[in-house]
PDB file as gemmi writes it, atoms N, CA and C in Angstrom:
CRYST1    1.000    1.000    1.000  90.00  90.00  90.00 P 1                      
ATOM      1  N   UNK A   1    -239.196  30.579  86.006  1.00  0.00           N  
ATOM      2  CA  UNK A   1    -238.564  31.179  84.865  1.00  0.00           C  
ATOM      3  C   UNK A   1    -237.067  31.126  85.073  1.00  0.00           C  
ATOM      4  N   UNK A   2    -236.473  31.256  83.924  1.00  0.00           N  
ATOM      5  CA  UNK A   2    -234.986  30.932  83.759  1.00  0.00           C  
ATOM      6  C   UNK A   2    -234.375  32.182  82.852  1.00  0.00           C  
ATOM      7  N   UNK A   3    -233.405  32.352  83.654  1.00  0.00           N  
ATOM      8  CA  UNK A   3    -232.278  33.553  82.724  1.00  0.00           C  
ATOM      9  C   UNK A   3    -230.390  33.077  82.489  1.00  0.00           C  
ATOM     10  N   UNK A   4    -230.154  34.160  81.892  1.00  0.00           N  
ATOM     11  CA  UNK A   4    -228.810  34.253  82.234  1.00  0.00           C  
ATOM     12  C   UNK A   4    -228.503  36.179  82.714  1.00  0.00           C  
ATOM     13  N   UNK A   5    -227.520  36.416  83.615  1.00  0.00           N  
ATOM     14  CA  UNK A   5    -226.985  37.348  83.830  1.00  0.00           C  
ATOM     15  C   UNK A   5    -225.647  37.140  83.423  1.00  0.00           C  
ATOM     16  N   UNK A   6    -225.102  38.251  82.271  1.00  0.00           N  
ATOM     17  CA  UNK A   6    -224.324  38.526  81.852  1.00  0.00           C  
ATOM     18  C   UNK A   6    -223.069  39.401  81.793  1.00  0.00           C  
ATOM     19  N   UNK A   7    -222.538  39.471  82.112  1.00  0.00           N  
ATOM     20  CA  UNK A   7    -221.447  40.692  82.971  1.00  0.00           C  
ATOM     21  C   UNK A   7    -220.320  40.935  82.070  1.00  0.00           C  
ATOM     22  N   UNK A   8    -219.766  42.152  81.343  1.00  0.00           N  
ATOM     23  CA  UNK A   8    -218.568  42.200  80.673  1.00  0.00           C  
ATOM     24  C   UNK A   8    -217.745  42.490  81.714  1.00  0.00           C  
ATOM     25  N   UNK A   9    -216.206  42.179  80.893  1.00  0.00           N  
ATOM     26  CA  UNK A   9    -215.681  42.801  81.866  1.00  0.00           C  
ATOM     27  C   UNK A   9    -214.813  41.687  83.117  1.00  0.00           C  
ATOM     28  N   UNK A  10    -214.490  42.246  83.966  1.00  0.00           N  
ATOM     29  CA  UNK A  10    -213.713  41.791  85.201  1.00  0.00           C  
ATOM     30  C   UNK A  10    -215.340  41.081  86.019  1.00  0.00           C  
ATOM     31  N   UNK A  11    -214.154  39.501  86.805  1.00  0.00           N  
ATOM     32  CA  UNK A  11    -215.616  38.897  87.561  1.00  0.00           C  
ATOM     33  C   UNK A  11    -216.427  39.777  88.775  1.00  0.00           C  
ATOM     34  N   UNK A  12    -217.238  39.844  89.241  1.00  0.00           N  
ATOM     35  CA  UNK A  12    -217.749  40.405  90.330  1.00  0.00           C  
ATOM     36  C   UNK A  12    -217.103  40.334  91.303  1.00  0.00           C  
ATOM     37  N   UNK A  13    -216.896  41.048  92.323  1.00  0.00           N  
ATOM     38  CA  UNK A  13    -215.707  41.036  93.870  1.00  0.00           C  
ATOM     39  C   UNK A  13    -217.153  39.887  94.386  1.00  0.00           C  
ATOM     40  N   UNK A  14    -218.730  40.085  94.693  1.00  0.00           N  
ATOM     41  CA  UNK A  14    -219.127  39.261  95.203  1.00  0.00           C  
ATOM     42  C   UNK A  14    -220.001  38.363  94.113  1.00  0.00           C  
ATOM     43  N   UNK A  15    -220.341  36.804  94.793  1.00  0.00           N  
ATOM     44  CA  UNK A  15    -221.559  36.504  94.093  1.00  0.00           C  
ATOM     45  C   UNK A  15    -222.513  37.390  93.509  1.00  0.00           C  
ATOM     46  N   UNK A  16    -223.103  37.408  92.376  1.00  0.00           N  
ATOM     47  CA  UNK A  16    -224.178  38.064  92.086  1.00  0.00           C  
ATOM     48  C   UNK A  16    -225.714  37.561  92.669  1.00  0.00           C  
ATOM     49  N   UNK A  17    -226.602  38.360  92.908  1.00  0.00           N  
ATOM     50  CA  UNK A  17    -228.001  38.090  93.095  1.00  0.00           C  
ATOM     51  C   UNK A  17    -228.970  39.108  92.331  1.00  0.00           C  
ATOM     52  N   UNK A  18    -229.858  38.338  92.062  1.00  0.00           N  
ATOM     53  CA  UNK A  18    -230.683  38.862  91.136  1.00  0.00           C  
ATOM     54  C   UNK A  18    -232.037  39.399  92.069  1.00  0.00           C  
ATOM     55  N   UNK A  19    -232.318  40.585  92.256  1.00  0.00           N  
ATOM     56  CA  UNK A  19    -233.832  41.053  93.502  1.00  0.00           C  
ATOM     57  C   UNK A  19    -234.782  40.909  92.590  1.00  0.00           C  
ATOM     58  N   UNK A  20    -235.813  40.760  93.171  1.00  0.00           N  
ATOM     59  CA  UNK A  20    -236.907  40.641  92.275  1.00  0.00           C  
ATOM     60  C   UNK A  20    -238.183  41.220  92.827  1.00  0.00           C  
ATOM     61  N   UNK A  21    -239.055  41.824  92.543  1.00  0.00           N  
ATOM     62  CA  UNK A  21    -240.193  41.987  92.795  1.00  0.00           C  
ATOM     63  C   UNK A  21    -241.584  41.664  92.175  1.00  0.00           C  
ATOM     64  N   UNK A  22    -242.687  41.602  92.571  1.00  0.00           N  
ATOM     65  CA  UNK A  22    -243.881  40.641  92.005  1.00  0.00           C  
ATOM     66  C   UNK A  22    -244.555  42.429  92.167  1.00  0.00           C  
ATOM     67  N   UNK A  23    -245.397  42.695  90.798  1.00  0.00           N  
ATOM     68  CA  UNK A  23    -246.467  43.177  91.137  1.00  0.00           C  
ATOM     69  C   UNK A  23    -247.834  42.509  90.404  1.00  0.00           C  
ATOM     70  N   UNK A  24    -248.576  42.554  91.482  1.00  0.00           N  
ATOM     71  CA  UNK A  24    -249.964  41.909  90.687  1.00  0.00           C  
ATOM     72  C   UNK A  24    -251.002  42.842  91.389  1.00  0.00           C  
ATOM     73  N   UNK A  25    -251.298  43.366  90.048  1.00  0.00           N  
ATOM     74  CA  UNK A  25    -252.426  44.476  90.469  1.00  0.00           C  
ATOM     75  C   UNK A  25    -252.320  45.492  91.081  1.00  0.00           C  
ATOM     76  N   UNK A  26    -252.528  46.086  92.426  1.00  0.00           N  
ATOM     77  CA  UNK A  26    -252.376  46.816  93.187  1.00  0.00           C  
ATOM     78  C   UNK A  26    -251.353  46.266  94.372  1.00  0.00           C  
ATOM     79  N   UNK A  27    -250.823  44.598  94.210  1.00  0.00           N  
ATOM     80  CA  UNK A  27    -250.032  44.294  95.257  1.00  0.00           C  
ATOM     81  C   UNK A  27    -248.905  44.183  95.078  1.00  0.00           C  
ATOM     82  N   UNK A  28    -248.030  44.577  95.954  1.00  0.00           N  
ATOM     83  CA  UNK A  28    -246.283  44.731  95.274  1.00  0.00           C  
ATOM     84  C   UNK A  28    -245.608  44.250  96.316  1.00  0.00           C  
ATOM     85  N   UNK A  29    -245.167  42.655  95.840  1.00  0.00           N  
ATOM     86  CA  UNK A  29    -244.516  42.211  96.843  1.00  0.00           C  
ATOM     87  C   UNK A  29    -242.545  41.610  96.542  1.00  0.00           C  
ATOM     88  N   UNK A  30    -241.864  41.882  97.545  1.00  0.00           N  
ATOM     89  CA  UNK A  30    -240.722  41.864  97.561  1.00  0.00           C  
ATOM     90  C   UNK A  30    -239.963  40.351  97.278  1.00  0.00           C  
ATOM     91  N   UNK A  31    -240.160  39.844  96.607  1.00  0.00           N  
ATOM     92  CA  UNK A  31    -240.020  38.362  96.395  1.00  0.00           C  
ATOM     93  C   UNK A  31    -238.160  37.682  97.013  1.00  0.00           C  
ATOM     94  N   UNK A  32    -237.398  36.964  97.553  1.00  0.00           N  
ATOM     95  CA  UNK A  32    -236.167  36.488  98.046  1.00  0.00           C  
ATOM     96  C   UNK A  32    -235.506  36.639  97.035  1.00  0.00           C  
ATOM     97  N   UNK A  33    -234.283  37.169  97.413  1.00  0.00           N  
ATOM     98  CA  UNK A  33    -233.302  37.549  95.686  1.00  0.00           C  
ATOM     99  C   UNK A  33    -232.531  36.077  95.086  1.00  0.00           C  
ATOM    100  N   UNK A  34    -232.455  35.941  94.385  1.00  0.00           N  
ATOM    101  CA  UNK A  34    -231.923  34.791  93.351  1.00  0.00           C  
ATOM    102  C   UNK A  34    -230.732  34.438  93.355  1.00  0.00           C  
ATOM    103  N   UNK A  35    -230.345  33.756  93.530  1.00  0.00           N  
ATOM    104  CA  UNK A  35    -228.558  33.486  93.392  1.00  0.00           C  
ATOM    105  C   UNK A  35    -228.678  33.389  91.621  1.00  0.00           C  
ATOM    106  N   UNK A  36    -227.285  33.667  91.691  1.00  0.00           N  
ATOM    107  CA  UNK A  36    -227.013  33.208  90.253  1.00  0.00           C  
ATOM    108  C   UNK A  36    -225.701  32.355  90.091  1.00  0.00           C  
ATOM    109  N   UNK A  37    -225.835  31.888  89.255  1.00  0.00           N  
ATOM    110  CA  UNK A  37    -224.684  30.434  88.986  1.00  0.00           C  
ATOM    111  C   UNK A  37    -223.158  30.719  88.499  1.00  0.00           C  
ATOM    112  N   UNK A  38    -221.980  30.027  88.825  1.00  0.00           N  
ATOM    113  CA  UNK A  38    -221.167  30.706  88.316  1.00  0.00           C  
ATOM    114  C   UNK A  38    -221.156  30.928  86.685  1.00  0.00           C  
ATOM    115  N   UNK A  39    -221.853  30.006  85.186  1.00  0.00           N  
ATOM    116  CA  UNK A  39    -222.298  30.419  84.338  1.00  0.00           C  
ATOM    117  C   UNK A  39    -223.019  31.935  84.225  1.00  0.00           C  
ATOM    118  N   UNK A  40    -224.018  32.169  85.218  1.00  0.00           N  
ATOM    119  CA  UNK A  40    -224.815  33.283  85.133  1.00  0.00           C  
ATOM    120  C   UNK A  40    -225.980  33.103  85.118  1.00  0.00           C  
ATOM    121  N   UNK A  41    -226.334  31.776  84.702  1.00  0.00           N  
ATOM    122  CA  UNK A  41    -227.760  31.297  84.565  1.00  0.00           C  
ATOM    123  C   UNK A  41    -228.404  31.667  86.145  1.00  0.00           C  
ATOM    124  N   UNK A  42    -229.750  31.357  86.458  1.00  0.00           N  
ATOM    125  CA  UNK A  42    -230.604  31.899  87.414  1.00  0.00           C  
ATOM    126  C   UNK A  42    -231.802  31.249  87.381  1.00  0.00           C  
ATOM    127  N   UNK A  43    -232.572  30.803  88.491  1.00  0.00           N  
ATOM    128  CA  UNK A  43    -234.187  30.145  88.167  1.00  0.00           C  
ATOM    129  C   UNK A  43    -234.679  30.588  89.103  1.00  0.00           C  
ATOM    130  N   UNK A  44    -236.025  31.377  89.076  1.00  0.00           N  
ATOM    131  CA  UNK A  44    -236.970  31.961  89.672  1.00  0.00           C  
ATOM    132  C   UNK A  44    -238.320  31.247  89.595  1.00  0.00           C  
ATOM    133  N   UNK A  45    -238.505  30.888  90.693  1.00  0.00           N  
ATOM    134  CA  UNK A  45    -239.566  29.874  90.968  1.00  0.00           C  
ATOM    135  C   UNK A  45    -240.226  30.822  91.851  1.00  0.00           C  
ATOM    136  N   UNK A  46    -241.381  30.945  91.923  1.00  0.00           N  
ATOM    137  CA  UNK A  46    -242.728  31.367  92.329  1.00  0.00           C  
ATOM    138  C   UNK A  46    -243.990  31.488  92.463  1.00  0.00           C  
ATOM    139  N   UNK A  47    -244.696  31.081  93.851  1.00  0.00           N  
ATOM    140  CA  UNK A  47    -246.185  30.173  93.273  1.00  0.00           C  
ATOM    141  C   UNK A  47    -247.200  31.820  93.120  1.00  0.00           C  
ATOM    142  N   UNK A  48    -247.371  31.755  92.077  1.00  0.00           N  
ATOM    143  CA  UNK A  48    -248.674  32.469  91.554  1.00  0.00           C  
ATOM    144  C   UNK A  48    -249.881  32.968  92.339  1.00  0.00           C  
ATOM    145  N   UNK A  49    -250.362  34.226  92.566  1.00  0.00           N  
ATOM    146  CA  UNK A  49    -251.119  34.037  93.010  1.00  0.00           C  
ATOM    147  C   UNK A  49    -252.516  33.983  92.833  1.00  0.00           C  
ATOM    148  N   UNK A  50    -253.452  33.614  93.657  1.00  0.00           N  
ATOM    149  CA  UNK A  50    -254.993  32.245  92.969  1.00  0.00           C  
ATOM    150  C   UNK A  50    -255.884  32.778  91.759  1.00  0.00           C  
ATOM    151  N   UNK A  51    -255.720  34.358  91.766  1.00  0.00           N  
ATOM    152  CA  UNK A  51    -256.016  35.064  90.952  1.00  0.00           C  
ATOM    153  C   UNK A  51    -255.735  35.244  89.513  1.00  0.00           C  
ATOM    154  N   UNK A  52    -256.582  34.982  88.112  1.00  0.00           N  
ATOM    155  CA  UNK A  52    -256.037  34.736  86.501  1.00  0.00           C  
ATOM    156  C   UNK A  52    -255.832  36.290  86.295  1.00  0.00           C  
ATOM    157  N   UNK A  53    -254.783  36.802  85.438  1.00  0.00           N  
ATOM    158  CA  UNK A  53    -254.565  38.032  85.109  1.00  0.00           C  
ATOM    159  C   UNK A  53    -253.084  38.244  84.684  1.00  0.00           C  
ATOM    160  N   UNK A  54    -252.625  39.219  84.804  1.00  0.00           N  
ATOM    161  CA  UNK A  54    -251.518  39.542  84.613  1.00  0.00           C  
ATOM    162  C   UNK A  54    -250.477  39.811  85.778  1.00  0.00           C  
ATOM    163  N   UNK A  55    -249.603  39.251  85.846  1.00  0.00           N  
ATOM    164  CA  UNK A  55    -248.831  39.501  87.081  1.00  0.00           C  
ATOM    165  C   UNK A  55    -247.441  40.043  86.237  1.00  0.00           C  
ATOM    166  N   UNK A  56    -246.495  41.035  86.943  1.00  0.00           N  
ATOM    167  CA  UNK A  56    -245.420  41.520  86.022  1.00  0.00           C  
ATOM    168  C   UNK A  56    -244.132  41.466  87.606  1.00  0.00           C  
ATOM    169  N   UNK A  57    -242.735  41.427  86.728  1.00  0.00           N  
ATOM    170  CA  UNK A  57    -242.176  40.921  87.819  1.00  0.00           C  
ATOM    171  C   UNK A  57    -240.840  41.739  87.586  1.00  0.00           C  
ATOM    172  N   UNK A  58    -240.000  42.426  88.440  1.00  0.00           N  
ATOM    173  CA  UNK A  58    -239.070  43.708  88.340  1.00  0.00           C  
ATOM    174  C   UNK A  58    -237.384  42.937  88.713  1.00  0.00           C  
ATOM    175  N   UNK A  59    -237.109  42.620  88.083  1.00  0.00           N  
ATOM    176  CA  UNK A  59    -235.837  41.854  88.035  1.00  0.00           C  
ATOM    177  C   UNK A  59    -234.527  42.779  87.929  1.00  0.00           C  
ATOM    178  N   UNK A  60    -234.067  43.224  89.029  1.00  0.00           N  
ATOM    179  CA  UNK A  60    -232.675  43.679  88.853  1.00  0.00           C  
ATOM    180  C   UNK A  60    -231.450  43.243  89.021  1.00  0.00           C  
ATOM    181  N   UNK A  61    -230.516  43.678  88.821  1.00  0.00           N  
ATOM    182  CA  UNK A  61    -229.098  43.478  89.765  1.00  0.00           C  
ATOM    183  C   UNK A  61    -228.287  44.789  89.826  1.00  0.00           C  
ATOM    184  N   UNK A  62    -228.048  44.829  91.012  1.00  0.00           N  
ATOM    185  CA  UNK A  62    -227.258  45.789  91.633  1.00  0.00           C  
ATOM    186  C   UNK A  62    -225.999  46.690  91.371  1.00  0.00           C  
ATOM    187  N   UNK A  63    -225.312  45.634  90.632  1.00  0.00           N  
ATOM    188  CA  UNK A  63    -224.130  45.990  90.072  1.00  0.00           C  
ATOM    189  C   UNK A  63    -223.245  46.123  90.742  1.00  0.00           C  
ATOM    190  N   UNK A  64    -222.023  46.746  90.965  1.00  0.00           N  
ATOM    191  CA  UNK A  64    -221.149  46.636  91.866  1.00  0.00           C  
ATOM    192  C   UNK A  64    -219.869  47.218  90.997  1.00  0.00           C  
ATOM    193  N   UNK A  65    -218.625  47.679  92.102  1.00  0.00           N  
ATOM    194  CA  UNK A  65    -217.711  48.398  91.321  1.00  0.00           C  
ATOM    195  C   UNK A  65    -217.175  48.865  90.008  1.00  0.00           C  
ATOM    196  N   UNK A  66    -217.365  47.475  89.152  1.00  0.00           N  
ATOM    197  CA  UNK A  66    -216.960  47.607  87.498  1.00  0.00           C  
ATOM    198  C   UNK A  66    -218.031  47.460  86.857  1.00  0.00           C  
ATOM    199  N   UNK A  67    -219.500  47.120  87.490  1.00  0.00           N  
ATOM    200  CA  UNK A  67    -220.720  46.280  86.575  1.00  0.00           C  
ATOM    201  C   UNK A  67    -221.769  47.125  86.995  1.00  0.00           C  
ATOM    202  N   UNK A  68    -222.823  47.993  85.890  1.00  0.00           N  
ATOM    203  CA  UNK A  68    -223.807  48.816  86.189  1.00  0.00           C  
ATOM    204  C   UNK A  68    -224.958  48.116  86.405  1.00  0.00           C  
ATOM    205  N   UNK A  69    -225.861  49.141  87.248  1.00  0.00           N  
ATOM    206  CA  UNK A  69    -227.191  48.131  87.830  1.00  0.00           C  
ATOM    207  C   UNK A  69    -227.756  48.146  86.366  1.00  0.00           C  
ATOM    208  N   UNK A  70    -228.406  46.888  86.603  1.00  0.00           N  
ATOM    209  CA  UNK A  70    -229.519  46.700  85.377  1.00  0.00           C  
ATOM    210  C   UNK A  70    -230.827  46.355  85.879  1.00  0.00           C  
ATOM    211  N   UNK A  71    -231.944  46.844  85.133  1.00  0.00           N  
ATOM    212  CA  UNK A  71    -233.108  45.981  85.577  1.00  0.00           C  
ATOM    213  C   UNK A  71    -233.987  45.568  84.129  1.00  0.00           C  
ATOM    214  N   UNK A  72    -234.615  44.493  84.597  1.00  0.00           N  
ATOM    215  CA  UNK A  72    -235.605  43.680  83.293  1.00  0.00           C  
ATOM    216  C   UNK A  72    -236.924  43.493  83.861  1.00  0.00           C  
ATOM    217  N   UNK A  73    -237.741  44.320  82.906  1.00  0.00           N  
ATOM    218  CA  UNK A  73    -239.191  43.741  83.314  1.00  0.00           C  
ATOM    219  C   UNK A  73    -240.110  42.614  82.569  1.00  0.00           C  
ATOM    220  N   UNK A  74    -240.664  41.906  83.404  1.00  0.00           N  
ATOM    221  CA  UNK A  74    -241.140  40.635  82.557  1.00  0.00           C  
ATOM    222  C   UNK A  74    -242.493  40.802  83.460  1.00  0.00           C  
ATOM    223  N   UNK A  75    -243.636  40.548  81.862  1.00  0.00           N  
ATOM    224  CA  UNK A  75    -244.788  40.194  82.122  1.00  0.00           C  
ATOM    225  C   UNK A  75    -245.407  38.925  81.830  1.00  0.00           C  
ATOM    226  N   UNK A  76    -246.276  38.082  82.697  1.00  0.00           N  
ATOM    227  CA  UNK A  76    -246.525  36.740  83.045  1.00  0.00           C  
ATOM    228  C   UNK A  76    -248.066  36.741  82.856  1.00  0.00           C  
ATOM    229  N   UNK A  77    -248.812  36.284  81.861  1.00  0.00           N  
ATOM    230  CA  UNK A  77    -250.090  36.365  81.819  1.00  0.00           C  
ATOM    231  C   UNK A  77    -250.529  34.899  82.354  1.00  0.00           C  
ATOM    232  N   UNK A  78    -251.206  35.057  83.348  1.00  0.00           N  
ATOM    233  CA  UNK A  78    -251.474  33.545  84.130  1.00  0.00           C  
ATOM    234  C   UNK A  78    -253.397  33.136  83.847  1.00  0.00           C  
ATOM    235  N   UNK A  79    -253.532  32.048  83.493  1.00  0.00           N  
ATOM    236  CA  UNK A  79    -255.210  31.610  83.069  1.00  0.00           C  
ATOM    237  C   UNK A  79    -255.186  30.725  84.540  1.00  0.00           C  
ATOM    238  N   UNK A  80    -256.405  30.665  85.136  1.00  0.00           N  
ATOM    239  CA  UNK A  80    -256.723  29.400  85.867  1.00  0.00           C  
ATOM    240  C   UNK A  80    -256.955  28.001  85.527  1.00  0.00           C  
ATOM    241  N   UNK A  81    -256.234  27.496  85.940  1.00  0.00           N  
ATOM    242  CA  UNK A  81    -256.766  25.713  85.758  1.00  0.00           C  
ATOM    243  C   UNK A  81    -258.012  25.232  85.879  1.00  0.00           C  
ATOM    244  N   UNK A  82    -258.270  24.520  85.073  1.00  0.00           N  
ATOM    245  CA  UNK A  82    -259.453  23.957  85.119  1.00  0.00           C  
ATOM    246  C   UNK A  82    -259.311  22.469  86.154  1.00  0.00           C  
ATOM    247  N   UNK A  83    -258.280  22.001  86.110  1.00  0.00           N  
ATOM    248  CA  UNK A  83    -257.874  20.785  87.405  1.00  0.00           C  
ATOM    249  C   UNK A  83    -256.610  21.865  88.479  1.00  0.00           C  
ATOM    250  N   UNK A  84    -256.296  20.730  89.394  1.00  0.00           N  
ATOM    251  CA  UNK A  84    -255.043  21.083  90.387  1.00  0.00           C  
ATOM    252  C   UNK A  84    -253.934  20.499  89.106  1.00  0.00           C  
ATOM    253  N   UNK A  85    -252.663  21.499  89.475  1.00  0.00           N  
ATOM    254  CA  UNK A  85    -251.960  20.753  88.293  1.00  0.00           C  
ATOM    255  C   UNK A  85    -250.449  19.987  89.379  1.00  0.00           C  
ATOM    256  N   UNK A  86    -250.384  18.840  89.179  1.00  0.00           N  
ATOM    257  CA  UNK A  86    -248.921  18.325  89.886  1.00  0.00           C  
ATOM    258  C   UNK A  86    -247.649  18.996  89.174  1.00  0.00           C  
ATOM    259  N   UNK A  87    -246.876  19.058  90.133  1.00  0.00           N  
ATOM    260  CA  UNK A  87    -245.901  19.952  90.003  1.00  0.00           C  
ATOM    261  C   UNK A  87    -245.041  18.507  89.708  1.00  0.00           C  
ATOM    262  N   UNK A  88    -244.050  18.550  88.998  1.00  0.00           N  
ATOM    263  CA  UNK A  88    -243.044  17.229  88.613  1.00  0.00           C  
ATOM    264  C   UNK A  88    -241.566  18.048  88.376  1.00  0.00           C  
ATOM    265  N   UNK A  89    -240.649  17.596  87.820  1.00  0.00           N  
ATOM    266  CA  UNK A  89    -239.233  18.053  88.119  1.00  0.00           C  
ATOM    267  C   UNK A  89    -239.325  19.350  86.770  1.00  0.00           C  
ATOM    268  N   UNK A  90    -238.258  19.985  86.633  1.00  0.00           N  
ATOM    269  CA  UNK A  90    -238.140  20.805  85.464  1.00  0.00           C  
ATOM    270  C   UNK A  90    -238.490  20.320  84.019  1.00  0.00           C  
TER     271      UNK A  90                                                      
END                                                                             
């Protein structure tokens, strides 16, 4: 998945990163935080896990001196494949 982070205002003193967390079901896992681009844009790549259902995913940023934390929740309804699927470029 793909975003933009948007910031008014004065640039950030540091890079921004975007944390993220995976919950699926009863499992809540801490996923590697995201860089984000000097645009703002961001891509979160993450392999699914084997299980069809709903997986939901806790997207914040931190904020920092002039910029308030924000967070976005996004839900991902995943079906199983009926083949293996090849992964190819964006």
């Amino acid at each position: 998945m793909s975003g933009r982070l948007d910031l008014d205002g004065l640039a950030p003193t540091q890079a921004p990163r975007i944390t993220v967390q995976r919950l699926n079901g009863l499992e809540v896992s801490d996923l590697p935080p995201v860089p984000v681009a000097d645009d703002g844009t961001f891509v979160l790549e993450d392999v699914l896990p084997d299980r069809a259902g709903n997986v939901q995913y806790v997207l914040g940023y931190a904020g920092d001196e002039v910029h308030y934390l924000s967070e976005y929740w996004l839900v991902v309804d995943t079906v199983e494949a009926p083949d293996p699927v090849a992964r190819t470029g964006r």
